[in-house]
N, C-alpha and C positions, 0 to 999 in steps of 0.2 A: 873311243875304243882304241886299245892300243896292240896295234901286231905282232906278233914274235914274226921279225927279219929272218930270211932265207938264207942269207949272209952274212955268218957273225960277224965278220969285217966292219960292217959298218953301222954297228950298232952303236948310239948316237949316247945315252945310258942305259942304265939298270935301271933307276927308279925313276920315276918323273913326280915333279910336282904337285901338291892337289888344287884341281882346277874347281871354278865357282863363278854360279851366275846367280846373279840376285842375292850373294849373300850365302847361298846353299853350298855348299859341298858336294862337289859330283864325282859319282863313285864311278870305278872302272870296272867294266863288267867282261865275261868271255861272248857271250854273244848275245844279238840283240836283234829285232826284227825291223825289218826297214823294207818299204814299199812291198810287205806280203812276205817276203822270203826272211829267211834266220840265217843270217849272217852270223858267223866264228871267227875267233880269233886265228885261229889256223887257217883260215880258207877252206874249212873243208864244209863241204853240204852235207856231209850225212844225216845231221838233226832236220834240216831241213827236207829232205826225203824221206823219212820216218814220218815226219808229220803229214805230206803228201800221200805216204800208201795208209796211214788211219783215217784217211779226208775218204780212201777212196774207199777202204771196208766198211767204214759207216753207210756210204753212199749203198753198198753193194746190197749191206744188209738190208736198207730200208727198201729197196727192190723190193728183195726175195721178199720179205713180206709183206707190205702191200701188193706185189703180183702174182701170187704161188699160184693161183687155179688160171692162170693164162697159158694161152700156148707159148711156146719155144719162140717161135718168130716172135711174136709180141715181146719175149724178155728178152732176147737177142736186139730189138730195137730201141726198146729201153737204155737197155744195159748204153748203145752205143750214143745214144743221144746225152742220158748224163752222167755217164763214166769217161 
């Protein structure tokens, strides 16, 4: 993966090379996951927080329903256990 520098000073070039392992041709991509998180070319997380608040509304909904006829405390306990 290759970064867009903060500093155009010292921006090394424009294009690089095509790099290859085994023969293949590796493509350069904007972002990529690595150890669970999504990493961007820019440094920015927002994709990767987007994908963290749909982890937690699936989570939320599969609550609500499988608990709807519990009491309050009981989804309050839920909620905090696997949200």
């Amino acid at each position: 993966m290759v970064a867009n520098p903060f500093d155009r000073n010292r921006i090394v070039s424009e294009c690089f090379p095509p790099l290859t392992m085994a023969n293949c041709k590796l493509s350069y991509v904007s972002q990529f996951k690595y150890l669970g998180h999504i990493t961007e070319y820019t440094f920015c997380d927002d994709s990767d927080v987007n994908r963290e608040l749909k982890n937690l509304y699936a989570r939320v909904n599969v609550l609500i329903r499988r608990f709807s006829y519990c009491a309050t405390q009981v989804k309050l306990r839920l909620f905090k256990s696997y949200c």
